[in-house]
N, C-alpha and C positions, 0 to 999 in steps of 0.2 A: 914165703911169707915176707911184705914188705915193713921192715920196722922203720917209726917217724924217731925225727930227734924230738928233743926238748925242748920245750921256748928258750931256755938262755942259748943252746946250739942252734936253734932256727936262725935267732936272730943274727948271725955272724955266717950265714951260709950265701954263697955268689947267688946269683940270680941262676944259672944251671944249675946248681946243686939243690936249691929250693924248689927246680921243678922236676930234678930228681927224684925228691923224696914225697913230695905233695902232689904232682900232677900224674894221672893215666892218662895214655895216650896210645891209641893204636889198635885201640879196642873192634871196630865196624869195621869188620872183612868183608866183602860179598864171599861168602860159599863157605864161612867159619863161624866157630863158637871161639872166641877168647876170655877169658878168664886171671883176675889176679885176686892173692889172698892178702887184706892187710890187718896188723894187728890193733885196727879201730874196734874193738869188739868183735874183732875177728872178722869182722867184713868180707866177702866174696862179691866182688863187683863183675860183669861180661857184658859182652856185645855178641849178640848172635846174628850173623844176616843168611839167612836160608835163600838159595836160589832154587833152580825145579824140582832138587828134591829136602824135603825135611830134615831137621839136625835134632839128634836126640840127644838130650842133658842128661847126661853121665857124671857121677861124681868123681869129681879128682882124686889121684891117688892121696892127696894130702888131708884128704875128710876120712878116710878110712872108714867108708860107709857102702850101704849095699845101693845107693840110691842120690843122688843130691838132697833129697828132703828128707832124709832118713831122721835128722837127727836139728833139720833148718827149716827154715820158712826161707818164702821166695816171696819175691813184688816184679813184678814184668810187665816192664810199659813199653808201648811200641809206637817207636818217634817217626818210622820210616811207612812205605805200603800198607795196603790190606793184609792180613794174613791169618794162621790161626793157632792156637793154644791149644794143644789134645794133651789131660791128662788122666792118666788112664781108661782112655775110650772113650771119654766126653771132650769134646769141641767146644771149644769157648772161640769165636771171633773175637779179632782184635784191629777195628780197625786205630789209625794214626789219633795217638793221645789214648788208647785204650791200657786198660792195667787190668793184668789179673793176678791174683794172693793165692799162693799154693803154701797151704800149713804144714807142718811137721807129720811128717809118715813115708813109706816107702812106696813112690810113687813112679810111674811110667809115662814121663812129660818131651815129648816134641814138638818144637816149632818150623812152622811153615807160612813161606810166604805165597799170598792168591797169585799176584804177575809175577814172575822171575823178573822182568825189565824193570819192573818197581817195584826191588824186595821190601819187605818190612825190615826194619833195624830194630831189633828186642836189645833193651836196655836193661841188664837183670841184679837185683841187689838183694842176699841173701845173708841172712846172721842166724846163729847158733837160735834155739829155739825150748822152750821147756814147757811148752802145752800145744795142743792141736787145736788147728781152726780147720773149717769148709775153707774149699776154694771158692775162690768166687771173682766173677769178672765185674769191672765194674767202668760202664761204660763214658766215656769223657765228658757227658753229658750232665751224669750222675753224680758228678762229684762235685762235693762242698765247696762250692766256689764264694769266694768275694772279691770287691773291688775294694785296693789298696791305694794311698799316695793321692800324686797331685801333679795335673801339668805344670802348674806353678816350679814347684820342685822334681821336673823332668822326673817322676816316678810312678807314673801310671800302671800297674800291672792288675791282672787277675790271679790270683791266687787260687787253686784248687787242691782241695785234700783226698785223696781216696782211701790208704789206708789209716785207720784212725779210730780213735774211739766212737767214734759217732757214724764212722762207717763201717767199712770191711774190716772186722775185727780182726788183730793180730797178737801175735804174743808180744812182743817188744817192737816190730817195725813201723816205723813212720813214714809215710811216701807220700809225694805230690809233686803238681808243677804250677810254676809258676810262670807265667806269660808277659812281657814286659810289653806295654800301648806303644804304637805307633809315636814317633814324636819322644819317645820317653828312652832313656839310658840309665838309669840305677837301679838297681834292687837292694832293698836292708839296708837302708839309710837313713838315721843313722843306724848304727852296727850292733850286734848284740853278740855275746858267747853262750851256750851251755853245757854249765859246769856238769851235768847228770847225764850228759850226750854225747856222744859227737857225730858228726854228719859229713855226708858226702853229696857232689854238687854236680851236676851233669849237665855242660850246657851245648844249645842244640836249636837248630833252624838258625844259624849264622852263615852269611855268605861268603867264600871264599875269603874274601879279599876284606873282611870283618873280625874284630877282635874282642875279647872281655880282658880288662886288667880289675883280676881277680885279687881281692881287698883279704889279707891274711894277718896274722901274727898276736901277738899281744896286744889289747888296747893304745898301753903307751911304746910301744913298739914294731908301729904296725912295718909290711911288707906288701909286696903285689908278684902276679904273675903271671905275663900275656896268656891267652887260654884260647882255643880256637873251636871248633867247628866239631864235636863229639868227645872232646876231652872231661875229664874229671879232675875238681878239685877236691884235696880230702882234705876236713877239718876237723881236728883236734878239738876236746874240751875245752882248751885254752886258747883259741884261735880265734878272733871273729869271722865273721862271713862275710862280704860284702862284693859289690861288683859294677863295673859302670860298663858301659860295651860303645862301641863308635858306631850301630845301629840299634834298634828291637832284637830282641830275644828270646829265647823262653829257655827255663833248666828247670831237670825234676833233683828232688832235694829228696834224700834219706836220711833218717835217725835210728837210734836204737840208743838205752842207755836205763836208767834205775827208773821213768815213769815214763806213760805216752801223752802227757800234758802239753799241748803245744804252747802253751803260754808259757812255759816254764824257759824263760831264757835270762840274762842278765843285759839288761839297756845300758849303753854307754852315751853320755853326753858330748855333744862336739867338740866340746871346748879341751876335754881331759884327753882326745885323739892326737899320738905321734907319732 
């Protein structure tokens, strides 16, 4: 289990020690499932990359369960190849930008990818769970999407929700991605927190040789943290969120927390930003 410090301890921590504590990295093996557990609402974040043969989702010794979903909900979007989602004998394809919601029960989930040369990369973000939903895939297409921002202010993005109230219903999990335009570098600016939440940041389609300085900390205390090419940032209640990147981008966002209100955040003015 990974524990976060405190905003007055964040604030005083080196730029490694803050990506110590705040960044996952190292998640996309080809031929592995990786996994880490944080005490964000108990969060279970992973990177699956299956090659010719499938990787079965087992739960960790630390779930103490007969099942990963025994006792969790799951969200599994796939950033990388075609591939495919079997849980319990039903196939759900997935292809790139595809998600599927596996509810709370004891369940028989393997992922696989169609090409081995172009595995899929399953990005999976699981929290504690206290009702059962259907699985359900929901395809890139299908999701609530809108268009946010402004050339003007270099933040053109498409925003899309999939799991949510209005869509694949879940017991507390919130998922999506969002896609940053051509021409455009910000996301969430200016910045918000939620107090009722907290969220994890996944970013993804950046080229090598590309970066995000990931926008953190207290309002009046903010902080940053180079962030590259499948890594995670975790964000605290108390954190803002924010992110400029030196190309386009896209990252899928998760929540979990006391509502699934997406509106439900705290806006901060620029002026009050330090």
């Amino acid at each position: 289990m990974r524990y976060l410090p405190s905003p007055d301890d964040a604030a005083r921590l080196t730029p490694e020690e803050l990506r110590t504590h705040f960044l996952v990295s190292g998640l996309f093996v080809p031929g592995e499932a990786r996994f880490e557990m944080i005490e964000l609402d108990r969060v279970t974040i992973g990177g699956v990359v299956p090659l010719a043969n499938p990787l079965s989702l087992d739960a960790p010794e630390a779930f103490g369960a007969r099942s990963f979903t025994e006792r969790r909900e799951l969200g599994i979007l796939n950033i990388g190849g075609a591939g495919t989602v079997t849980v319990d004998a039903t196939e759900h394809p997935a292809e790139k930008l595809d998600m599927v919601y596996v509810g709370r029960g004891v369940h028989d989930i393997t992922l696989a990818s169609t090409d081995p040369a172009s595995p899929a990369r399953y990005f999976l973000v699981s929290y504690p769970s206290h009702a059962e939903h259907p699985t359900t895939r929901i395809a890139a297409g299908a999701a609530d999407a809108a268009e946010l921002g402004a050339q003007t202010t270099a933040n053109r993005r498409r925003l899309a929700r999939y799991i949510h109230q209005g869509g694949a219903r879940s017991s507390q999990l919130v998922m999506g991605v969002t896609t940053i335009h051509e021409g455009s570098v910000w996301n969430t600016m200016p910045p918000h927190t939620h107090v009722r939440r907290t969220e994890v940041y996944l970013y993804f389609d950046l080229p090598a040789d590309a970066v995000i300085f990931h926008m953190m900390g207290a309002p009046d205390a903010t902080r940053h943290m180079v962030v590259r090419d499948g890594e995670v940032a975790l964000s605290p209640s108390w954190s803002i969120h924010a992110g400029c990147g030196t190309t386009n981008y896209s990252f899928c966002w998760a929540m979990r927390g006391e509502n699934q209100d997406f509106a439900d955040m705290q806006g901060f003015d620029m002026i009050t930003l330090r």
